[in-house]
C-alpha positions as CSV (number, residue, x, y, z in Angstrom):
1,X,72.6,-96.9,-72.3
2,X,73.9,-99.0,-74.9
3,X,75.9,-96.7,-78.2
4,X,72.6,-97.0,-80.4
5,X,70.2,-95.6,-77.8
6,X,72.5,-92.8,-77.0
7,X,73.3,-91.8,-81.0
8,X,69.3,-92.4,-81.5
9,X,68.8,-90.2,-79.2
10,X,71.5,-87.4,-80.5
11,X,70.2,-88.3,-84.4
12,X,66.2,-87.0,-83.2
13,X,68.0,-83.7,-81.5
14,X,69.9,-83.2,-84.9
15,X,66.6,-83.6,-86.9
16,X,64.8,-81.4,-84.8
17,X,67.3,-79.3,-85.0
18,X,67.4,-79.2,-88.6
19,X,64.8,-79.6,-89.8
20,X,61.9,-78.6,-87.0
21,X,60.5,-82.6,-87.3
22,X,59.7,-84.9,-84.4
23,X,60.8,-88.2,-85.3
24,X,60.6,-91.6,-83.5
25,X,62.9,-93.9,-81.9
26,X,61.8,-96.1,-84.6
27,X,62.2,-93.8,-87.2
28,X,65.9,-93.8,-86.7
29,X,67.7,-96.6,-88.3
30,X,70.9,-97.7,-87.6
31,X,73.2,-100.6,-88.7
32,X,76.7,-101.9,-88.7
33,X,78.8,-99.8,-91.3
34,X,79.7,-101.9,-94.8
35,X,83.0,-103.5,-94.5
36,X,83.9,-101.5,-97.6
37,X,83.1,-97.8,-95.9
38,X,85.2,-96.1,-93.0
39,X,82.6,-96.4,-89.8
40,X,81.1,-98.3,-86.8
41,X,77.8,-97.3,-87.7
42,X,75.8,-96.0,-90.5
43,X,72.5,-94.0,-90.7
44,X,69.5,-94.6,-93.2
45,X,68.4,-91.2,-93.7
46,X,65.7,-91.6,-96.0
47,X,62.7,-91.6,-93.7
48,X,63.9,-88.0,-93.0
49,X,64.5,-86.7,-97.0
50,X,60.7,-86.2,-97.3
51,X,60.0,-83.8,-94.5
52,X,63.7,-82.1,-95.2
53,X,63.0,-81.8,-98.8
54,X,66.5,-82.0,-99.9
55,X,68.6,-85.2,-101.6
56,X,69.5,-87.6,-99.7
57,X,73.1,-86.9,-99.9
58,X,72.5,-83.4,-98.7
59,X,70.5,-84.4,-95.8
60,X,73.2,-87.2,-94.9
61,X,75.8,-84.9,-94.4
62,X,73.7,-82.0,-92.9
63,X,72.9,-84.6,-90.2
64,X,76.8,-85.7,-90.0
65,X,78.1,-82.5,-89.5
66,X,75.3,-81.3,-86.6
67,X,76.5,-84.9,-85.2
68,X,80.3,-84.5,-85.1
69,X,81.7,-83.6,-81.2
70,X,82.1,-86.6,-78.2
71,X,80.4,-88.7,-79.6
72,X,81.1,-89.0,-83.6
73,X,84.5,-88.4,-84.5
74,X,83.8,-88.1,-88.0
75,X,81.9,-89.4,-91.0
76,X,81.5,-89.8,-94.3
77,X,78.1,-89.5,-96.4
78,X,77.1,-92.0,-99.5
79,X,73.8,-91.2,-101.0
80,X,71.4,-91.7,-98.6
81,X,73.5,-93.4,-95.7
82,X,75.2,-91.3,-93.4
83,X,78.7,-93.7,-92.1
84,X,79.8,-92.5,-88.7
85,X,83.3,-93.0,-86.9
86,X,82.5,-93.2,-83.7
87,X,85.2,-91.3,-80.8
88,X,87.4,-93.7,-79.1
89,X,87.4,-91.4,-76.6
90,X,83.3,-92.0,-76.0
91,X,84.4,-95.4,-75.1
92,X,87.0,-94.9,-73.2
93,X,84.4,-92.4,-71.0
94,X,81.7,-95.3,-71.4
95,X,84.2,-97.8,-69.7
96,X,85.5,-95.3,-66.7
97,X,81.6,-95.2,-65.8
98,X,80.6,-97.9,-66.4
99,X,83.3,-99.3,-63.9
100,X,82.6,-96.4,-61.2
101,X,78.8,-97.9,-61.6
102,X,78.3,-100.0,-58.8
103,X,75.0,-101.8,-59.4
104,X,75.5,-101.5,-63.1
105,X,73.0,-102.7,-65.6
106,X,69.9,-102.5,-62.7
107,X,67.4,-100.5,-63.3
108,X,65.9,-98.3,-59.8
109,X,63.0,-100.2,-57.5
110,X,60.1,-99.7,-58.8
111,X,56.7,-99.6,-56.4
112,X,55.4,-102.9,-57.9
113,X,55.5,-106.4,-56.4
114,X,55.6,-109.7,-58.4
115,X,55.4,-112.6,-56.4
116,X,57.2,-116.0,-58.3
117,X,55.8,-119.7,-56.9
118,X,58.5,-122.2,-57.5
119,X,59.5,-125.0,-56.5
120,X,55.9,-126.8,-55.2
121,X,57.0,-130.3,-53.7
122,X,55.0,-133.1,-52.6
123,X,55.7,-134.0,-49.4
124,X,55.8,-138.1,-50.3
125,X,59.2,-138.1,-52.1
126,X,62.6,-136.7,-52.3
127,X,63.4,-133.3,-55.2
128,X,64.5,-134.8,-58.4
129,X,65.7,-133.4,-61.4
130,X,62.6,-132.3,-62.7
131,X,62.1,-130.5,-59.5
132,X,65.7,-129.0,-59.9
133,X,65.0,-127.0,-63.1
134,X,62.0,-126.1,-61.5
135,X,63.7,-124.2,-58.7
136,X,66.9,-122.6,-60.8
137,X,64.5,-121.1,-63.0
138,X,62.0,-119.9,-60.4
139,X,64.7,-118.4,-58.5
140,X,66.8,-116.8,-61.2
141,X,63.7,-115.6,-62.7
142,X,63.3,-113.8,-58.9
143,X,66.7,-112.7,-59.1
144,X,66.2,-111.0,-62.7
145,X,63.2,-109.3,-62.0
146,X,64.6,-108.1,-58.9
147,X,67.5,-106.2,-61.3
148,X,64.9,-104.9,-63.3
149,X,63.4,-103.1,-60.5
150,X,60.6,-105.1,-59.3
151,X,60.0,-105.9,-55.4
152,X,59.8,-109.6,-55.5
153,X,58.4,-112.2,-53.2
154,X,59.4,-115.5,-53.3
155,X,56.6,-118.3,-52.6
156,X,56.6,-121.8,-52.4
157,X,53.3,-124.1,-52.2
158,X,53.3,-127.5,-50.7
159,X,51.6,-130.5,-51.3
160,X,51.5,-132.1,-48.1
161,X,48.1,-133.6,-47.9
162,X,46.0,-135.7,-50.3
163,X,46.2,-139.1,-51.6
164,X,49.6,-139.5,-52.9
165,X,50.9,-138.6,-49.2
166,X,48.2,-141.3,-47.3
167,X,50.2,-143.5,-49.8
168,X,53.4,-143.1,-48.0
169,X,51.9,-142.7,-44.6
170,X,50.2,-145.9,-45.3
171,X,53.0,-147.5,-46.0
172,X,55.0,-146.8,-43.2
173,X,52.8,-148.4,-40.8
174,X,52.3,-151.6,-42.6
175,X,56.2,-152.2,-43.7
176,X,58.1,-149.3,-41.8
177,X,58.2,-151.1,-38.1
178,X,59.0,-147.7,-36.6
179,X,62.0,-146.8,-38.8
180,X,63.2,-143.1,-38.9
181,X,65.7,-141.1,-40.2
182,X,68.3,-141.3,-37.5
183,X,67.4,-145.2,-37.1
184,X,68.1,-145.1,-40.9
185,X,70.5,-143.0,-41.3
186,X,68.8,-141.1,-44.4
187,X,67.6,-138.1,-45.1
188,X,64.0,-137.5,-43.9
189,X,62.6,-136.9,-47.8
190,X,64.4,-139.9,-49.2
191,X,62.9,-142.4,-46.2
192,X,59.4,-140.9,-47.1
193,X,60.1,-141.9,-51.1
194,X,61.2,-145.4,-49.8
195,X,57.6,-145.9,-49.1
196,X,55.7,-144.0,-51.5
197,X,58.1,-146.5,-54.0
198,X,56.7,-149.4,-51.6
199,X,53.5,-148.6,-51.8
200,X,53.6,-148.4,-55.5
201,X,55.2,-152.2,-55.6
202,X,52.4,-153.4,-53.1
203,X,49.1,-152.0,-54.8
204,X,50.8,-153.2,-58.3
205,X,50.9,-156.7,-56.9
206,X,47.2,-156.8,-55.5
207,X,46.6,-155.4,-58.8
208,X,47.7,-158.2,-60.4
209,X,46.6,-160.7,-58.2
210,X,43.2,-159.5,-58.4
211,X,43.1,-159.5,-62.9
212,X,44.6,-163.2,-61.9
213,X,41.1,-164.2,-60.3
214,X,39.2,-162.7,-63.6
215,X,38.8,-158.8,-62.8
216,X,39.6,-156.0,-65.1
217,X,42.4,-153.8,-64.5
218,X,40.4,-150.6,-64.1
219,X,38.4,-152.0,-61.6
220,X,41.1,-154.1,-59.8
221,X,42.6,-150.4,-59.6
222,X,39.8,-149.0,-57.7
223,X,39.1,-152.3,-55.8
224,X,42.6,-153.1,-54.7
225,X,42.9,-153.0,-50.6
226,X,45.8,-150.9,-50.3
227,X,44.0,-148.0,-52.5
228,X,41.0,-148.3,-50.6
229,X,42.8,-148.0,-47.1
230,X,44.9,-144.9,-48.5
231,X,41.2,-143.3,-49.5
232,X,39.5,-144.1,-46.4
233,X,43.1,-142.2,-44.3
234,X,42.8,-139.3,-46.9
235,X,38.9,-139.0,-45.5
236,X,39.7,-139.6,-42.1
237,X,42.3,-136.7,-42.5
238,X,40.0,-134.3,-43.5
239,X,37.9,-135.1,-41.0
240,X,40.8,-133.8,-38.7
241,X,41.5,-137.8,-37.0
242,X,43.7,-137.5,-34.4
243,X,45.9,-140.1,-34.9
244,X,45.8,-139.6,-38.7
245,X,46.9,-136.1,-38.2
246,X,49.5,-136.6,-35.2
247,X,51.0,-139.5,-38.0
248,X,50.9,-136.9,-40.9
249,X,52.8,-134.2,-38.6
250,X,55.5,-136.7,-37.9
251,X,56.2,-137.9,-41.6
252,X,55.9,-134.3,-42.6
253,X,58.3,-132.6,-40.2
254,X,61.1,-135.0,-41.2
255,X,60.7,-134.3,-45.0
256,X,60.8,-130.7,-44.5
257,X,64.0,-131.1,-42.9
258,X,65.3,-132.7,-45.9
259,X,64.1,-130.5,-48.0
260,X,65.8,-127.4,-46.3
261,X,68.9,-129.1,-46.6
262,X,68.7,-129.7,-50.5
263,X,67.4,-126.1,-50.9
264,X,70.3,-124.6,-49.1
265,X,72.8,-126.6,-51.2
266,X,71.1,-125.3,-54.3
267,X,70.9,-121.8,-53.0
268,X,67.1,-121.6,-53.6
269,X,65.0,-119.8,-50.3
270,X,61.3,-118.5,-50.1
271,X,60.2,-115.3,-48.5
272,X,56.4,-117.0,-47.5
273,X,55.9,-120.5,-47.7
274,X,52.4,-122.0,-47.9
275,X,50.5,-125.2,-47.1
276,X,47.8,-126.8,-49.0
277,X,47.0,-128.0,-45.9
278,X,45.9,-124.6,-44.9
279,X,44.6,-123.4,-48.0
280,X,42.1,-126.6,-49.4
281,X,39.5,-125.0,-46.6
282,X,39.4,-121.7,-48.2
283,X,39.0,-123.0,-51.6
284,X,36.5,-125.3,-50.8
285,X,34.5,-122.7,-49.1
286,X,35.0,-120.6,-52.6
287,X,33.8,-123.5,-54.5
288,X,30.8,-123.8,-52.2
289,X,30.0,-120.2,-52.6
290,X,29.9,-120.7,-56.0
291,X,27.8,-123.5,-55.9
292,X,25.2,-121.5,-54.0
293,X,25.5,-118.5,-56.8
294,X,25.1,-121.0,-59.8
295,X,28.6,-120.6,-61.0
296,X,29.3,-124.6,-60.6
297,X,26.8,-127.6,-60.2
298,X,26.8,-130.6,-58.3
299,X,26.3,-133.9,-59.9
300,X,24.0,-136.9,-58.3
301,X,27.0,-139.0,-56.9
302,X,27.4,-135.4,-54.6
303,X,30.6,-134.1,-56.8
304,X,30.8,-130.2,-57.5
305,X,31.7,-129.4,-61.3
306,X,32.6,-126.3,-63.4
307,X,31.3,-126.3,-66.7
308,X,33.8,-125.0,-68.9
309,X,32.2,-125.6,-72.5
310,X,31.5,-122.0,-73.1
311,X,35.0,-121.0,-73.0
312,X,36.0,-123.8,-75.4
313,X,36.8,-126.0,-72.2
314,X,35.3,-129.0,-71.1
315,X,34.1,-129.6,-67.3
316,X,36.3,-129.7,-64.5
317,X,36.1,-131.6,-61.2
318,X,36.2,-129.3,-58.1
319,X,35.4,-131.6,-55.1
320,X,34.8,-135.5,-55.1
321,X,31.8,-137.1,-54.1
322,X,33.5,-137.9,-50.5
323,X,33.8,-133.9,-50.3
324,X,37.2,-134.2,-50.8
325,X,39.2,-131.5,-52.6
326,X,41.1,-131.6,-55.3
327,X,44.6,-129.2,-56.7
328,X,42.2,-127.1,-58.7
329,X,40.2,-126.3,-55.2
330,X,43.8,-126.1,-53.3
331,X,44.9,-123.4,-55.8
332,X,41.6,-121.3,-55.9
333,X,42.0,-121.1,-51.7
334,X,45.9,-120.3,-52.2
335,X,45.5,-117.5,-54.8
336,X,42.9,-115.8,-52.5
337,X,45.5,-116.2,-49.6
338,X,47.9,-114.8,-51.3
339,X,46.2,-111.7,-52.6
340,X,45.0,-111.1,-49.1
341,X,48.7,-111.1,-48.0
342,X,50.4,-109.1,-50.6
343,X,49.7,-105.7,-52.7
344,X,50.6,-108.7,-56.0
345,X,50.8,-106.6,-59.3
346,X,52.0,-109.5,-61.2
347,X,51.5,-113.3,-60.0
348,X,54.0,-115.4,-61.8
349,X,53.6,-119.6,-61.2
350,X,56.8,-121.4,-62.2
351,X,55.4,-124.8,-63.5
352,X,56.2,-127.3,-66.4
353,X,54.0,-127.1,-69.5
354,X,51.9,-130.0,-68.6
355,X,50.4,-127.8,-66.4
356,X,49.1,-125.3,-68.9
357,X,45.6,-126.7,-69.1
358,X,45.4,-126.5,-65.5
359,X,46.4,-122.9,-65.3
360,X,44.1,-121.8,-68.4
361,X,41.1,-123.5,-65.6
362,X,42.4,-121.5,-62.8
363,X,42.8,-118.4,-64.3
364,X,38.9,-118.8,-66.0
365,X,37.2,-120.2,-62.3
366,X,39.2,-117.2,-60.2
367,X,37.3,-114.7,-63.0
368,X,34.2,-116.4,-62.8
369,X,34.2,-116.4,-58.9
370,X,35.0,-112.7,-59.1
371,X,38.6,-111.9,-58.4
372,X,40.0,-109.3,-60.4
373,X,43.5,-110.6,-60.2
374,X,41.7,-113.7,-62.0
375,X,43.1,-112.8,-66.0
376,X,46.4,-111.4,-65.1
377,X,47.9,-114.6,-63.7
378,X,51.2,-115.6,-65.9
379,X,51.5,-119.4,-65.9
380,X,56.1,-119.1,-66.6
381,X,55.4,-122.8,-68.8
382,X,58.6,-124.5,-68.7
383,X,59.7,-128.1,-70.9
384,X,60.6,-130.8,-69.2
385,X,63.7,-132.2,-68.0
386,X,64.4,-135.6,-69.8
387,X,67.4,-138.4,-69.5
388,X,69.3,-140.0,-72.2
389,X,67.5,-143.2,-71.4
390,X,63.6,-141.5,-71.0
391,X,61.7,-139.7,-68.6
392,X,61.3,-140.1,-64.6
393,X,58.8,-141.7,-62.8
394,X,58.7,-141.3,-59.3
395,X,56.0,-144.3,-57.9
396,X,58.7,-146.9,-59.2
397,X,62.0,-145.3,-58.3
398,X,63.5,-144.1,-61.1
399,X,64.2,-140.6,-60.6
400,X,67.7,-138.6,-60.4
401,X,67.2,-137.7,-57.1
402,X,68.6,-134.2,-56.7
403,X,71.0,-134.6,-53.8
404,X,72.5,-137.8,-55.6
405,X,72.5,-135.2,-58.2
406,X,74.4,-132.6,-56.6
407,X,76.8,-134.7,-55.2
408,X,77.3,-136.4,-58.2
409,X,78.7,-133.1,-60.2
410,X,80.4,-131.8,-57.1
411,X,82.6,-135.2,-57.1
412,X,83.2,-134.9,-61.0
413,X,84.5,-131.4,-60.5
414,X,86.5,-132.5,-57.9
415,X,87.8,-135.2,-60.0
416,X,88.0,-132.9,-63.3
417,X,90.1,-130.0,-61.5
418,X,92.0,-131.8,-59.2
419,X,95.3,-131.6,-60.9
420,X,95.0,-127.9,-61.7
421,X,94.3,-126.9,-58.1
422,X,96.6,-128.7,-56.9
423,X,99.1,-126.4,-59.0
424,X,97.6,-123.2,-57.0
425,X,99.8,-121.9,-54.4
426,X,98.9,-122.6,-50.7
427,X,96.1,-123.9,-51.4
428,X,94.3,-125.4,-48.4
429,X,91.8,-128.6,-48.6
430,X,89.3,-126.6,-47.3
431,X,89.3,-123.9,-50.5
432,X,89.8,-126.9,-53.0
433,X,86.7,-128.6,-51.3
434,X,84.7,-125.0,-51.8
435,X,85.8,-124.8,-55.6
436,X,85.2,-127.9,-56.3
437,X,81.7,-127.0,-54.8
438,X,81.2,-123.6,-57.1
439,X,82.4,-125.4,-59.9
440,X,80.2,-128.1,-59.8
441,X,76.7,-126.3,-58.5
442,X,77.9,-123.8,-61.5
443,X,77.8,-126.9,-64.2
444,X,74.3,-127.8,-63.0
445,X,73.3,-124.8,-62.9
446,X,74.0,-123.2,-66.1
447,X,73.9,-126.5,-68.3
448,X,69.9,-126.5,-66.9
449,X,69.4,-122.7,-67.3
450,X,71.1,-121.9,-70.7
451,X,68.7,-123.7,-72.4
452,X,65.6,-121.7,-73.9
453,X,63.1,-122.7,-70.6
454,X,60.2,-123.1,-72.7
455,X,61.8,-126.3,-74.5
456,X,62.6,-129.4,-73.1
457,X,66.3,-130.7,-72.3
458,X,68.1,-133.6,-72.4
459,X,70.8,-132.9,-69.2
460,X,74.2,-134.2,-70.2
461,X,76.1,-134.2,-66.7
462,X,79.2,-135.0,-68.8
463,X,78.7,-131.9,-71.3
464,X,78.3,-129.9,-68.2
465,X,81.2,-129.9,-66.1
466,X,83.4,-129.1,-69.5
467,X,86.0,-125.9,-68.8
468,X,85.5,-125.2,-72.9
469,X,82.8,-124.5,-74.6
470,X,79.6,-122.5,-73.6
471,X,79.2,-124.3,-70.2
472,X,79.6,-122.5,-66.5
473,X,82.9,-123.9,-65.9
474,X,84.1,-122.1,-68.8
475,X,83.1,-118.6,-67.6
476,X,83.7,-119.3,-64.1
477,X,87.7,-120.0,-65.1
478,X,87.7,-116.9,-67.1
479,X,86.5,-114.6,-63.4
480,X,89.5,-116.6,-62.1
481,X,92.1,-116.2,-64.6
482,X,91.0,-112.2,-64.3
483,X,91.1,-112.3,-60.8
484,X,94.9,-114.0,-61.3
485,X,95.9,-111.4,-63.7
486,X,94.4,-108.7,-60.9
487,X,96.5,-109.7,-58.2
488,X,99.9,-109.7,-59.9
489,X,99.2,-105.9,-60.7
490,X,100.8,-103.6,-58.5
491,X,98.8,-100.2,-60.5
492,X,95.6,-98.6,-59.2
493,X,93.5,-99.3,-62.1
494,X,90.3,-97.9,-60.0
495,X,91.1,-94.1,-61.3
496,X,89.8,-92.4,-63.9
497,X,91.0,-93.0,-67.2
498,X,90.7,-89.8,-68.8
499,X,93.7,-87.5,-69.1
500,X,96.4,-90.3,-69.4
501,X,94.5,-91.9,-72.1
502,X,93.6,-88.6,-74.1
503,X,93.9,-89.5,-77.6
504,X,94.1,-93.5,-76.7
505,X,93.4,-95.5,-79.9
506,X,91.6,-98.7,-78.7
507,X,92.3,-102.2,-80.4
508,X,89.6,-103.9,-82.3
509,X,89.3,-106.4,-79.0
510,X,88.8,-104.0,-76.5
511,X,86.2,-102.2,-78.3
512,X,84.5,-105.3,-78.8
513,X,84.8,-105.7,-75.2
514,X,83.4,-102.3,-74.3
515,X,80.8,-102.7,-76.6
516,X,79.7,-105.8,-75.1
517,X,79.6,-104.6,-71.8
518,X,78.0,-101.9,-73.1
519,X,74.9,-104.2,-74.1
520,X,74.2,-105.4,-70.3
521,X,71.9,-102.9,-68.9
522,X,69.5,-103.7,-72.3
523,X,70.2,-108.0,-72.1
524,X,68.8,-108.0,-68.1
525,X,65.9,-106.0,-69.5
526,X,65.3,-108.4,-72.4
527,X,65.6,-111.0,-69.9
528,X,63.3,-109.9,-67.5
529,X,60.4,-109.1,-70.4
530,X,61.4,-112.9,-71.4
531,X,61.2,-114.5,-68.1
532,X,64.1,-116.0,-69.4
533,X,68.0,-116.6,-67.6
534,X,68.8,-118.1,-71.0
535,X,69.3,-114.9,-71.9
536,X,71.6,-113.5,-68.9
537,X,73.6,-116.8,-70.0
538,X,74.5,-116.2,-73.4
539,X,75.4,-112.8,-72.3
540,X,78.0,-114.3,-70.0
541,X,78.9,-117.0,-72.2
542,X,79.2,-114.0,-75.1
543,X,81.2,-112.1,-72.8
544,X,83.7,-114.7,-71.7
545,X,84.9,-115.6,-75.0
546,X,85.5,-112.3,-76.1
547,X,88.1,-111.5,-73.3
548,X,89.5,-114.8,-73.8
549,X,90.3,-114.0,-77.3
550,X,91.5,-110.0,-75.8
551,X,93.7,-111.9,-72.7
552,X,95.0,-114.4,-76.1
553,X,95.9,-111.3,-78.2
554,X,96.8,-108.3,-76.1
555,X,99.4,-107.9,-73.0
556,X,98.1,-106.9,-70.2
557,X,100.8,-107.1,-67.0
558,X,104.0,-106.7,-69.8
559,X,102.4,-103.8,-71.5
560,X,105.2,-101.3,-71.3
561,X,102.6,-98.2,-72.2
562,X,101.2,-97.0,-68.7
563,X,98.2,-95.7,-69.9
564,X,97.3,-98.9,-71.9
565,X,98.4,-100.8,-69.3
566,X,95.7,-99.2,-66.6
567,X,93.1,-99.3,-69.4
568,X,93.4,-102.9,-69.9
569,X,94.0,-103.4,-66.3
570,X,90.7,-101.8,-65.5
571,X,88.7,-103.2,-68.9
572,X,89.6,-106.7,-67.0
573,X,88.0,-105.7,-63.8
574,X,85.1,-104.6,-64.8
575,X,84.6,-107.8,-67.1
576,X,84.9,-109.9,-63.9
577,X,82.4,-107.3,-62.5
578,X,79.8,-107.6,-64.9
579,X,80.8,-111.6,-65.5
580,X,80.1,-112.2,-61.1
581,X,76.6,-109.9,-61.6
582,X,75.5,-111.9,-64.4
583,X,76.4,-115.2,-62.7
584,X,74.7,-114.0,-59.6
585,X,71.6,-113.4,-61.1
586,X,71.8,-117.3,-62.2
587,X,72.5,-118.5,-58.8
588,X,76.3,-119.5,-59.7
589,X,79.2,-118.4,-57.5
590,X,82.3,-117.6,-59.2
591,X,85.7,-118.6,-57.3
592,X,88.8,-116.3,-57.2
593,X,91.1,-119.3,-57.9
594,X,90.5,-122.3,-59.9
């Protein structure tokens, strides 16, 4: 419990006490003391003088004196505001638990299940940035709600059949003459986005050539060869073609392989994975059932619409005229799946805010078809993920792919902190490769998630990898330097405090300290009702800078006071502590040297 929820708390016994009134956490207001007045914090007592009927001043310091003990050391009363010095000794108390605490700040499992969808790739192209952001915040969201209690399942869709992926199929057999990814020597996702890219370049260029001989471009679009071959493999698909299929396995298994590999360098992992592949069937068959009950209507060219109009909508397509399906169908079968699988209490879908109008349809056509779960979807919108020179597109190749990505901040960490570990004693080339590793992934990471997720970013790589300023480097080297400071000490600073530091009067930095660790139970709460790691970030960041300026000020391994010494010894260690649980619930390692 944070200091105002444990003196709120004392305040309503006190006015209960005195004055036989039941009075409400919000009833009881507190503030930083006046810079002018002896005090941490002061009491407004007015919303108490009514129901007391006495003065103000009176019922100040009646409340102040039923208040003095552990807690308050003493206080003073002016008018209506009741100034309280708060114990030393409380802190020092607040610190010895919180450091005994050993999954401090979560709060119990609960018997509720949230499942988080993340991540959602298409199986014709590499993960890129966009897809990065995507997956940090899906997992860390995972990770939070995990620390505030919930059972959480972790669930990834992918897209690995429609159109976009007979693109890249199609491709392959015209321009790929066999070529794999050990023939190639690349990764199984990035050969696949080779010819996805290809196939982008080809239909642009029949395109063309076809407005050349006096067509418009919207129908040269739909009359182009290329397009019409990759509609006709889509149809043949679906109508379960052998070789179609066997051809669709083939590509597919080698871009899962690459995928696995980029989600194991990024530390993201899925408890159920799913497969629009197996799920388009059961949505169809839900959007045929409503068909039959009147719920959609089909259209003379044979396609299947929803009429949204009446809940300020407009219509929405649900199956082609082919009979194809379409992502709103794939997500109705998925959601139904899902719900079958799990006891859900709370479905969250991680997935940029271009996708809100798509989720607003989902969540109406689930209702309408008679799912109860149908309304309490929560669509986590995120903003985009944008470059100094504009957004991505994938069809032409101009995405930061994320493994280029990752390697790309590993090397400039390498680069960055080569000098200074090469300073660190015995250091091996093995544990300067694995910091340069946690130091990088920690840029990306916390550059990407410190940023309010509901905005969009412009990622720096430059402004990431920085060891000052509010970046993950930065708090990463402060665990270190802690961890330094830890291993030079030769004093248990794991026993209790109390008794050698009776009487102990704390430093203005190390009650800021404790304070601020005092805060974390309440900022993974705020965080978790926020979907947001922005939060746990600021913490950290927060929490960082005010031991720097504590380690800057204070002595810790020459303090010649013992009990000061152990204090600050164990204040230190339980920073790290609190620093390597709020990096963990962001996905970032911290290293013990750097």
């Amino acid at each position: 419990m944070t200091l105002e929820q444990i003196l709120t708390s004392q305040v309503k016994q006190a006015v209960q006490s005195l004055y036989g009134i039941e009075v409400t956490d919000n009833q009881v207001q507190l503030q930083k003391t006046r810079p002018e007045f002896e005090g941490n914090l002061t009491l407004v007592v007015f919303p108490f003088v009514k129901a007391a009927r006495k003065a103000p001043a009176q019922v100040a310091q009646e409340i102040g004196e039923k208040l003095v003990g552990d807690l308050v050391l003493r206080f003073n009363a002016v008018q209506g505001f009741l100034n309280m010095v708060i114990s030393h000794a409380f802190y020092l108390r607040q610190l010895d638990a919180i450091a005994a605490e050993e999954d401090y700040g979560q709060l119990p499992e609960r018997q509720q299940l949230m499942m988080v969808e993340y991540s959602s790739p298409n199986t014709n192209k590499p993960l890129h940035l966009g897809h990065v952001r995507n997956n940090l915040l899906g997992a860390s969201i995972a990770r939070i709600q995990e620390a505030n209690g919930w059972k959480v399942v972790k669930t990834n869709i992918v897209n690995d059949r429609g159109i976009h992926i007979c693109k890249s199929m199609l491709a392959w057999l015209r321009y790929g003459n066999g070529e794999t990814p050990e023939s190639s020597g690349k990764k199984g996702d990035h050969l696949i986005g080779d010819y996805y890219v290809r196939f982008d370049k080809e239909y642009k260029a029949q395109i063309a050539e076809l407005m050349a001989q006096g067509m418009d471009e919207e129908t040269a679009k739909k009359e182009a060869p290329l397009i019409k071959e990759a509609q006709a493999m889509l149809l043949k698909w679906e109508q379960g073609d052998a070789e179609v299929r066997a051809l669709w396995e083939k590509m597919n298994r080698w871009v899962y392989a690459g995928f696995d590999e980029t989600y194991r360098r990024m530390g993201v992992s899925f408890d159920k994975i799913y497969y629009e592949s197996n799920t388009y069937l059961e949505g169809k068959s839900e959007v045929e059932r409503g068909l039959k009950e009147g719920l959609f209507y089909r259209r003379e060219d044979h396609s299947v619409w929803a009429d949204l109009t009446s809940d300020g909508l407009d219509e929405k397509l649900l199956l082609r005229s082919d009979g194809t399906s379409v992502y709103m169908t794939q997500d109705i079968g998925t959601a139904k799946l899902r719900f079958q699988d799990y006891p859900i209490d709370k479905m969250v879908y991680v997935v940029g805010n271009e996708q809100e109008y798509h989720f607003k349809v989902l969540s109406i056509l689930l209702d309408r078809l008679g799912f109860p779960f149908g309304k309490e979807l929560v669509h986590f919108s995120y903003g985009m993920v944008e470059l100094p020179n504009g957004k991505m597109k994938s069809r032409e190749g101009t995405v930061v792919d994320a493994d280029d990505l990752m390697d790309t901040m590993v090397e400039d960490a390498r680069s960055i902190s080569k000098d200074k570990v090469n300073t660190l004693p015995n250091i091996t080339p093995e544990e300067a490769e694995e910091i340069a590793r946690k130091v990088g992934m920690g840029a990306l990471k916390y550059f990407i998630l410190k940023v309010d997720p509901r905005k969009n970013m412009l990622f720096n790589p430059e402004e990431s990898i920085d060891f000052n300023g509010n970046t993950g480097p930065f708090i990463q080297y402060t665990y270190a330097r802690i961890q330094s400071v830890l291993r030079k000490s030769t004093m248990d600073d794991t026993l209790p405090l109390m008794g050698k530091a009776e009487g102990m009067e704390l430093q203005d930095r190390e009650l800021a300290l404790i304070q601020r660790l005092m805060d974390y139970p309440g900022v993974i709460r705020q965080a978790g009702d926020d979907f947001s790691p922005a939060v746990i970030c600021n913490y950290a960041y927060a929490l960082a800078c005010d031991f720097n300026s504590f380690y800057h000020d204070y002595s810790i391994l020459n303090e010649e006071n013992e009990a000061v010494k152990h204090m600050r010894l164990k204040l230190a260690r339980t920073v790290a502590k609190v620093i390597a649980h709020a990096m963990s619930l962001l996905g970032i390692e911290v290293p013990d040297r750097m």
